[in-house]
C-alpha positions as CSV (number, residue, x, y, z in Angstrom):
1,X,-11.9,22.2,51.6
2,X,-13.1,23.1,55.0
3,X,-10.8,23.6,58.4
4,X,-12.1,20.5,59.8
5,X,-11.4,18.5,56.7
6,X,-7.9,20.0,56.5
7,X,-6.9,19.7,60.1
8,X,-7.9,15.3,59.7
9,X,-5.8,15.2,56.5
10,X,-2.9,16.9,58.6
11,X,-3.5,14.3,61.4
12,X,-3.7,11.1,59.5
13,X,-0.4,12.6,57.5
14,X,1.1,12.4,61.0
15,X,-0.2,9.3,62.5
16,X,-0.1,7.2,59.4
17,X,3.9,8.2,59.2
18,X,4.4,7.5,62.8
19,X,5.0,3.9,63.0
20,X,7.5,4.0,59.6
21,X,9.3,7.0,60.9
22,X,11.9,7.5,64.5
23,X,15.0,9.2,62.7
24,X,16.5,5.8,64.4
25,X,20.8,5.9,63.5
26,X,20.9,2.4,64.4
27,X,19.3,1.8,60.7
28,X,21.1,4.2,58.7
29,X,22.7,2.0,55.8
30,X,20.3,-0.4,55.9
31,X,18.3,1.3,53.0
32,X,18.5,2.0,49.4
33,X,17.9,3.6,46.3
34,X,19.5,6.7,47.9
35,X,19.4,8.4,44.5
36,X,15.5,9.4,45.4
37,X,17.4,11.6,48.2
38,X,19.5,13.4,45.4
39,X,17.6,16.9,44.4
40,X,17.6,17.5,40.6
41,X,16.3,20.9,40.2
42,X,18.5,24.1,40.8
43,X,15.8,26.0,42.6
44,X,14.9,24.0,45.5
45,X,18.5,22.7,46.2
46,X,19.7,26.6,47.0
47,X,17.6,25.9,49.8
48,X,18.8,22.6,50.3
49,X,15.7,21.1,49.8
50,X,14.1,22.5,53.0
51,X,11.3,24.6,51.3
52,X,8.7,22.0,51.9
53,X,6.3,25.0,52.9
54,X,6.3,27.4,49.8
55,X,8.0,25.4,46.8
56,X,5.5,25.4,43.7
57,X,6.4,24.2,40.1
58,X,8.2,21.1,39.3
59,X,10.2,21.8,42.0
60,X,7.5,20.6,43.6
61,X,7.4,16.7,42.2
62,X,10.3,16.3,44.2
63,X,9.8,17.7,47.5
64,X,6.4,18.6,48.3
65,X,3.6,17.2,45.5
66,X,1.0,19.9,46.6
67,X,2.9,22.8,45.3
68,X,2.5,21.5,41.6
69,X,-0.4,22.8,41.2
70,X,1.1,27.2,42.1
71,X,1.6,27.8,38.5
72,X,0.6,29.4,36.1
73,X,-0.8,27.8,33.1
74,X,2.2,25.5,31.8
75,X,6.0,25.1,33.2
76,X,8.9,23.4,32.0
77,X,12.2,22.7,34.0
78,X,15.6,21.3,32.3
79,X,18.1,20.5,35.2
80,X,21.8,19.1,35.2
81,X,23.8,18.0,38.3
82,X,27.4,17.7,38.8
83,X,27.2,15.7,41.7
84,X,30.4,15.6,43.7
85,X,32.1,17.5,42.1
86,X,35.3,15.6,41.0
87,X,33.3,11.6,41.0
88,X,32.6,12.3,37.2
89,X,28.7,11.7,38.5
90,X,25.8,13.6,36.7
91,X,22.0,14.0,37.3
92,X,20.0,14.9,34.2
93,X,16.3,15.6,35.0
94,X,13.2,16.8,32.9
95,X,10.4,18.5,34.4
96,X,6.8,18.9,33.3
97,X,3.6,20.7,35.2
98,X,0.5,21.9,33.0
99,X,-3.0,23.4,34.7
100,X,-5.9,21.1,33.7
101,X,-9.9,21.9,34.0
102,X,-11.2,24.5,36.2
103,X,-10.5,23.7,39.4
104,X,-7.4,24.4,40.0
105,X,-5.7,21.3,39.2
106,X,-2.2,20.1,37.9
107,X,-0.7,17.4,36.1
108,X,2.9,17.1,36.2
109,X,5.6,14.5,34.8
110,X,9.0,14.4,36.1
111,X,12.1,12.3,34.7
112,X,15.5,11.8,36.4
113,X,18.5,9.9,35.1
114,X,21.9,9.6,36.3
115,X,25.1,9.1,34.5
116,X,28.0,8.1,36.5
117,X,30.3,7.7,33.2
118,X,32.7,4.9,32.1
119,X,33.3,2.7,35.4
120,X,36.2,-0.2,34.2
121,X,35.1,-4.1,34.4
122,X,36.8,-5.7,37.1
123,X,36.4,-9.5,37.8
124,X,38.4,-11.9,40.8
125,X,40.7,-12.8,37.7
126,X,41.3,-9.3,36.3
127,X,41.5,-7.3,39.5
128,X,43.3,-5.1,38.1
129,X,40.3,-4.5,34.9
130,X,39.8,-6.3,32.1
131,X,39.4,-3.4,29.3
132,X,35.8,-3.3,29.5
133,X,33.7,-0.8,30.8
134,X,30.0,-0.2,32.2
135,X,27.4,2.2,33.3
136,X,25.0,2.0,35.6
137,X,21.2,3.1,35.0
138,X,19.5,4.7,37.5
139,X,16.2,6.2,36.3
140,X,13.0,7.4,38.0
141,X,10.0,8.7,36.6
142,X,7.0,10.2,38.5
143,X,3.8,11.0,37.2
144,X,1.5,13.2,39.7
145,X,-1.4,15.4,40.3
146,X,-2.2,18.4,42.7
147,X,-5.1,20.6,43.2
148,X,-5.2,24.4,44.7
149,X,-8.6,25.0,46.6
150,X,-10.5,28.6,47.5
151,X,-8.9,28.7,51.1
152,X,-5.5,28.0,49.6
153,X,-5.1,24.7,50.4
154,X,-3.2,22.8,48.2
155,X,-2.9,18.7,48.3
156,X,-1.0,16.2,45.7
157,X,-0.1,12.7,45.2
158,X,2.8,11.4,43.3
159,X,3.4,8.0,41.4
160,X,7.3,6.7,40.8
161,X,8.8,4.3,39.1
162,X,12.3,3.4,40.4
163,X,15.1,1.1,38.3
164,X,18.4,0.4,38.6
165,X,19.9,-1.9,36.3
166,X,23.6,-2.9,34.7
167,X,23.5,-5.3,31.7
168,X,22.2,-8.5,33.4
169,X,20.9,-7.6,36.1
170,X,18.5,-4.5,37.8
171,X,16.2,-4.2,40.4
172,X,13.3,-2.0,40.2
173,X,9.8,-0.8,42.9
174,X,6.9,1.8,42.9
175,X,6.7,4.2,45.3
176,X,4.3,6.8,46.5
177,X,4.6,10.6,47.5
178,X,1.7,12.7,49.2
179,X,1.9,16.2,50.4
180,X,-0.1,19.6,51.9
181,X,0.6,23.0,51.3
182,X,-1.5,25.7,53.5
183,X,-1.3,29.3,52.9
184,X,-2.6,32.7,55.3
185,X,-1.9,35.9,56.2
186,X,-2.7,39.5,54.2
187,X,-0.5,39.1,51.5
188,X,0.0,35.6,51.5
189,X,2.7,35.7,54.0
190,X,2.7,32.8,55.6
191,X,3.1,29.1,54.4
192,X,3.0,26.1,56.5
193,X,3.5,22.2,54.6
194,X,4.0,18.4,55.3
195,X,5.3,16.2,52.9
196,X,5.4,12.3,53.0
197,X,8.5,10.5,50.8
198,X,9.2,7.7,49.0
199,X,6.7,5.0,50.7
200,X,6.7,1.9,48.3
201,X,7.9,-2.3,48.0
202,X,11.4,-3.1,48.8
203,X,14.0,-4.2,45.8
204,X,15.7,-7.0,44.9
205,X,18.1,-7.2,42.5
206,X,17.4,-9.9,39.9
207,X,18.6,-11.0,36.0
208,X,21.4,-13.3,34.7
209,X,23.8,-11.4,36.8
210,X,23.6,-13.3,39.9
211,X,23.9,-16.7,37.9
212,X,27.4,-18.9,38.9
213,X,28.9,-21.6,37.2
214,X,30.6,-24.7,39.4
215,X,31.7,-27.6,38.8
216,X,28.7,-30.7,40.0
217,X,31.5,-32.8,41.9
218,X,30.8,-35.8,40.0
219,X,33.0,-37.7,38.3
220,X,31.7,-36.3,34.6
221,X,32.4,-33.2,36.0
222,X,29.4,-31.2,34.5
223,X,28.9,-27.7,35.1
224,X,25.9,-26.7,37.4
225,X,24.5,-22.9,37.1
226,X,23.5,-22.0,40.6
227,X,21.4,-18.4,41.0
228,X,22.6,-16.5,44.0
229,X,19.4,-14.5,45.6
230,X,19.9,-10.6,46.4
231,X,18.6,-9.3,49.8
232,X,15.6,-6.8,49.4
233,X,16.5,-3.5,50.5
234,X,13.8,-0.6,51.6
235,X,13.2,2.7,49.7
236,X,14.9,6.1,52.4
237,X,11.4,6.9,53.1
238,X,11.2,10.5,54.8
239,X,8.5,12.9,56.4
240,X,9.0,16.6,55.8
241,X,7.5,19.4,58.2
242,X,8.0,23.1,57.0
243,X,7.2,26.3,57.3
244,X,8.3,30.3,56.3
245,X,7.0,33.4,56.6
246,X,7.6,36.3,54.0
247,X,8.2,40.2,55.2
248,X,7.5,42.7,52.7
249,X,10.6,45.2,52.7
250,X,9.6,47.3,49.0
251,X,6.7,47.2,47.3
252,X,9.0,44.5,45.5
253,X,11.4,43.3,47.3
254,X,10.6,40.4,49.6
255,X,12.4,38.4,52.1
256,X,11.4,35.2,53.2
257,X,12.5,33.0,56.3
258,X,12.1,29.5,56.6
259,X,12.5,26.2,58.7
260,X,12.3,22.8,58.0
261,X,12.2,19.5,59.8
262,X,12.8,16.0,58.3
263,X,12.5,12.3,59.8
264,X,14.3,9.8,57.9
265,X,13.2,6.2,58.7
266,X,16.7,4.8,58.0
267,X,19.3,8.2,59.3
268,X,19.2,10.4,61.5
269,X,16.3,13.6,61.7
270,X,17.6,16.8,60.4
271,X,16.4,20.1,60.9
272,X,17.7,23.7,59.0
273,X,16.7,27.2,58.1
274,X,17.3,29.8,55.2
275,X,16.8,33.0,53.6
276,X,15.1,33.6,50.3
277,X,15.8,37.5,49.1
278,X,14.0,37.9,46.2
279,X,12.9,41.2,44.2
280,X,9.7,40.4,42.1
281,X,9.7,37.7,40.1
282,X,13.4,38.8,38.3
283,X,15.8,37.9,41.1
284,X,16.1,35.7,44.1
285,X,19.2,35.0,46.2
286,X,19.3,32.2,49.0
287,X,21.2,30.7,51.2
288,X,20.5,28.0,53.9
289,X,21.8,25.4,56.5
290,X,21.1,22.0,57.4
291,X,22.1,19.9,60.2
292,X,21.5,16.1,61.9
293,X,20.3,15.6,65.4
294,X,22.6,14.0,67.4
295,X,25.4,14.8,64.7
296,X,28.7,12.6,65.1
297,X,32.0,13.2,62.8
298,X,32.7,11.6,60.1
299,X,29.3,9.6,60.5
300,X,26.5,12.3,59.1
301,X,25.5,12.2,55.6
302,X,26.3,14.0,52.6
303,X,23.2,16.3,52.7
304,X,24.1,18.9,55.5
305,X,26.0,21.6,55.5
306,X,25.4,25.4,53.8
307,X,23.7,25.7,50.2
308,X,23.2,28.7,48.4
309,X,21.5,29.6,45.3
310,X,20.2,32.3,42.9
311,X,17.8,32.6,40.0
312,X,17.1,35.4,37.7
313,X,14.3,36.0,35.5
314,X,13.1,37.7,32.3
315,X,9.5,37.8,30.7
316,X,9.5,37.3,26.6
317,X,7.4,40.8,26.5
318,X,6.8,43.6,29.1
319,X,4.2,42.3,31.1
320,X,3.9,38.9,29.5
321,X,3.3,36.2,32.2
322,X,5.7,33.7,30.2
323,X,9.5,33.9,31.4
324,X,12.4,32.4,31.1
325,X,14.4,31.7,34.2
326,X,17.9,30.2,35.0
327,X,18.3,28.9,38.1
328,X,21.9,28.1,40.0
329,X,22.3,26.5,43.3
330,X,26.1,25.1,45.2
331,X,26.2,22.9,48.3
332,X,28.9,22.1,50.2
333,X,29.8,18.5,51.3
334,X,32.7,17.4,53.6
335,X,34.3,15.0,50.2
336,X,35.1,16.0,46.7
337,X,34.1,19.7,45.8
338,X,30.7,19.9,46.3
339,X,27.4,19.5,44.3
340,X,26.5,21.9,41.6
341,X,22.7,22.4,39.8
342,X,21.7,24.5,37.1
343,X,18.5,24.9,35.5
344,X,16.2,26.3,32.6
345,X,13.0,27.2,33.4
346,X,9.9,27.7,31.2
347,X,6.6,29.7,32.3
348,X,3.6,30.2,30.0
C-alpha cells in the first residue's frame, strides 16, 4: 500500500464521516442500541477504550477493525462484565482472530451477549408485578477481516448483526465498522489510527408484542386487535481518532502514552489520554481518563471518568510464542459501583 494510497483512504474516512458526525448534544437520547457502546474485553477497557491507535487482537473487533490482523498465528479472548456494579447486569463476550494465507490477513469472529437477570412482569393491572419474570436479549455478532501490509499499514472492515428481542417482540439491523492502523518510528514507536463505528439501518421494534385488544364500539361488541407501530431509532454511530507513542525505558520495559478523540453523532465529543506500563509481554499496568467537551453535571454519560487496568502473562514453555494471559480492567462511573471486566486470553 503506497503513501498516496494511504493518505486518500485517510481522507475519504474523514469526509465520508463528516456529514453523519458534529458531537451535536441537542441529539443525545435520540439513538439506540447503546449496548454497541458497552466494551466487552478486559484489555482495551483499562484504557477506556481510547487505544484506537495500537489495539491489536480481538480487542480489535470492537474498537479499531485494522488491528485484528497484529497477531500472531491464532487468538482466543473469553470476557465477562459486571456492568454497574450493583444493577445485577452482565456482558458475556467470545472472541475469535486466526491469520489466513500469506498476506498478512485476519479473520476474526466476535460474539457479545448480555444478561440483565430476572426483571419481574409488570402490567397497568398488576403494577405492583404479577409473579412472572423476563429477560431481555441483547446479542451482537460481528464477523470481520483485516490485513497488515509491508509499510505497516493495517486496514479492516467489520460485519454486525444487532438484536434485541423479549418474548413477542425484538427489533434487530446490520451495521458496519471500518478502520486504519499506521505504524513508524525505529522500534515501532509510534502508532497513529481512525476508526469508523456502528454505521448501519435504523430499528424498529416489531412481533406480537405491540398487538392491543379493544372493544369495536358496536353493539355486538367484538373485540378488534389493533398493532401499535414502534418509532425507528438510529444505531450511536461514532468516529475514533488516536494516536500514542512508546518510549523505551529497559531493554524491556516500555511505557507508552496515548490520546484519543471521539465524535459521537448522537452525544457529546470526548477526548482522553492514558498510560500503558508494560514490561515485555508478562505485565502491563494502565490507567486512563476520559472526558466530554462542553461537560454539564449530571448530563454526561456513563463512559467518562478514570479506568485502570492490568494484564499479566505466561508462555506454556520458555520461549514458546503461545501464552496465556488474564486480563483485568475497573472504571469508575458517577451511579452504582462501577464497571468491572475480566478476561482469558489465548495466543498460539
Amino acid at each position: 500500500m503506497s503513501k498516496k494510497y494511504l493518505s486518500a483512504l485517510l481522507a475519504g474516512a474523514m469526509l465520508s464521516s463528516g456529514a453523519v458526525f458534529g458531537g451535536n448534544p441537542d441529539r443525545q437520547g435520540e439513538a439506540g442500541a447503546n449496548q454497541l457502546l458497552i466494551n466487552p474485553w478486559a484489555r482495551s477497557a483499562g484504557l477506556h477504550t481510547m487505544n484506537t491507535s495500537m489495539v491489536t487482537g480481538t480487542d480489535a473487533m470492537f474498537i479499531n477493525v485494522a488491528g485484528l490482523s497484529r497477531i500472531n498465528k491464532m487468538q482466543v479472548n473469553l470476557g465477562n462484565t459486571r456492568y454497574l456494579e450493583g444493577a445485577d447486569i452482565q456482558v458475556n463476550s467470545l472472541g475469535f482472530a486466526t491469520k489466513v494465507g500469506k498476506g498478512g490477513g485476519a479473520i476474526g469472529l466476535s460474539l457479545v451477549a448480555f444478561n440483565f437477570g430476572a426483571i419481574e412482569v409488570t402490567t397497568e393491572n398488576s403494577p405492583e408485578g404479577t409473579g412472572a419474570t423476563f429477560s431481555p436479549s441483547f446479542v451482537n455478532i460481528g464477523l470481520s477481516y483485516s490485513r497488515t501490509f509491508s509499510n505497516k499499514v493495517s486496514v479492516g472492515i467489520t460485519a454486525k448483526a444487532v438484536s434485541e428481542s423479549l418474548a413477542n417482540v425484538g427489533a434487530r439491523a446490520l451495521a458496519l465498522d471500518a478502520g486504519v492502523q499506521y505504524v513508524t518510528g525505529v522500534k515501532d514507536n509510534f502508532k497513529f489510527g481512525i476508526s469508523l463505528r456502528n454505521v448501519g439501518n435504523k430499528m424498529q421494534y416489531t412481533g406480537e408484542g405491540l398487538a392491543k385488544v379493544r372493544p369495536s364500539g358496536n353493539v355486538q361488541g367484538y373485540p378488534i386487535t389493533y398493532y401499535e407501530r414502534s418509532a425507528a431509532y438510529e444505531l450511536p454511530s461514532q468516529l475514533n481518532i488516536g494516536a500514542s507513542y512508546d518510549f523505551w525505558l529497559a531493554k524491556l520495559a516500555r511505557l507508552t502514552v496515548l490520546g484519543n478523540f471521539t465524535s459521537n453523532s448522537f452525544s457529546r465529543d470526548q477526548y482522553g489520554g492514558g498510560l500503558e506500563l508494560g514490561w515485555g509481554q508478562n505485565f502491563a499496568l494502565r490507567v486512563a481518563y476520559k472526558n466530554e467537551f462542553d461537560d454539564v453535571a449530571g448530563q454526561s454519560t456513563l463512559d467518562n471518568g478514570l479506568s485502570a487496568g492490568l494484564s499479566i502473562s505466561t508462555p506454556f514453555k520458555k520461549g514458546s510464542d503461545s501464552r496465556l494471559s488474564f486480563d483485568y480492567s475497573y472504571r469508575t462511573t458517577d451511579i452504582y459501583k462501577g464497571i468491572h471486566n475480566l478476561g482469558i486470553r489465548l495466543d498460539l
